[in-house]
C-alpha positions as CSV (number, residue, x, y, z in Angstrom):
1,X,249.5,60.1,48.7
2,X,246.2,62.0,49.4
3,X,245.9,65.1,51.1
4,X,243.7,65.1,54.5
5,X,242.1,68.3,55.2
6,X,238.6,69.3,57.1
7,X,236.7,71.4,55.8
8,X,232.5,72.4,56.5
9,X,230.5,71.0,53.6
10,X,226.5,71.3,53.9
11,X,224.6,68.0,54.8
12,X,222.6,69.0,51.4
13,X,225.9,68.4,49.0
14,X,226.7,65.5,50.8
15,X,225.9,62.5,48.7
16,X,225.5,58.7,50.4
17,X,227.8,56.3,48.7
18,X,225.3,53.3,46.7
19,X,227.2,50.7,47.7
20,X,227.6,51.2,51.3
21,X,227.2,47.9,52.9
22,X,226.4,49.0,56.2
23,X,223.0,49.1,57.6
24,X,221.3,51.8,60.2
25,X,218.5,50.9,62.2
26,X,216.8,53.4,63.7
27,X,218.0,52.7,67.1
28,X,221.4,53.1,65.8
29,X,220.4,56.6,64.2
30,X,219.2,57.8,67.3
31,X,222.2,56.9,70.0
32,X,224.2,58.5,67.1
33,X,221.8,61.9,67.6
34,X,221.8,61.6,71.3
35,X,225.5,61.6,71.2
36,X,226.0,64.8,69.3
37,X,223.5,66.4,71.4
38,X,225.5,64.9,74.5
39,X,228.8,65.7,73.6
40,X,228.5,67.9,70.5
41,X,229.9,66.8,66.5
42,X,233.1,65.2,67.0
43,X,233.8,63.3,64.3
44,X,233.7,64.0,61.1
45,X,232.3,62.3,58.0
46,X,234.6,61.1,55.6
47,X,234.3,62.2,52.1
48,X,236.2,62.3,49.0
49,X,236.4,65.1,46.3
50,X,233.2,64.7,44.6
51,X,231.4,64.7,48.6
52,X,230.4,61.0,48.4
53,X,230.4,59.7,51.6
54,X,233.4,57.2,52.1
55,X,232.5,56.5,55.8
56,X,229.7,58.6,58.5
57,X,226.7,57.6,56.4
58,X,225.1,56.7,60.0
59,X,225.8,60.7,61.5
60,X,224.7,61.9,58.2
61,X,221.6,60.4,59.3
62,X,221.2,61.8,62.6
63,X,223.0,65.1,61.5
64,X,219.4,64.9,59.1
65,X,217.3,64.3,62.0
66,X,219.0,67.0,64.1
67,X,218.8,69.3,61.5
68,X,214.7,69.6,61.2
69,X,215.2,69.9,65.4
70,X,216.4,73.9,65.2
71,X,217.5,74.0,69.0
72,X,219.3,71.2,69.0
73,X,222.4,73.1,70.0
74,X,221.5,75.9,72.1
């Protein structure tokens, strides 16, 4: 069985999984940003050992957009 742990990884080493069969409008991307900027990061982005993204490639996405918006959580 696989361990489960949290830890802070930096959106730069996260790496988006090819085959994700999901897409994200950009509609989607932004209720995702206005979310975290509502009610902070909550939920975490699944990744395994090599930081491919096993599920969150939509909050990495807003995460991105927050991230060029420096006072997004002041």
């Amino acid at each position: 069985m696989s361990e489960i742990a949290l830890e802070e990884v930096k959106i730069s080493e996260l790496v988006e999984y090819s085959n994700n069969a999901k897409d994200h409008p950009l509609e989607q991307i932004g209720k995702i940003r206005d979310s975290i900027i509502s009610f902070d990061y909550l939920d975490p982005i699944a990744i395994d050992e090599k930081n491919i993204i096993i599920e969150g490639h939509g909050r990495l996405l807003a995460l991105k957009q927050l991230s060029s918006d420096k006072n997004w959580n002041d």
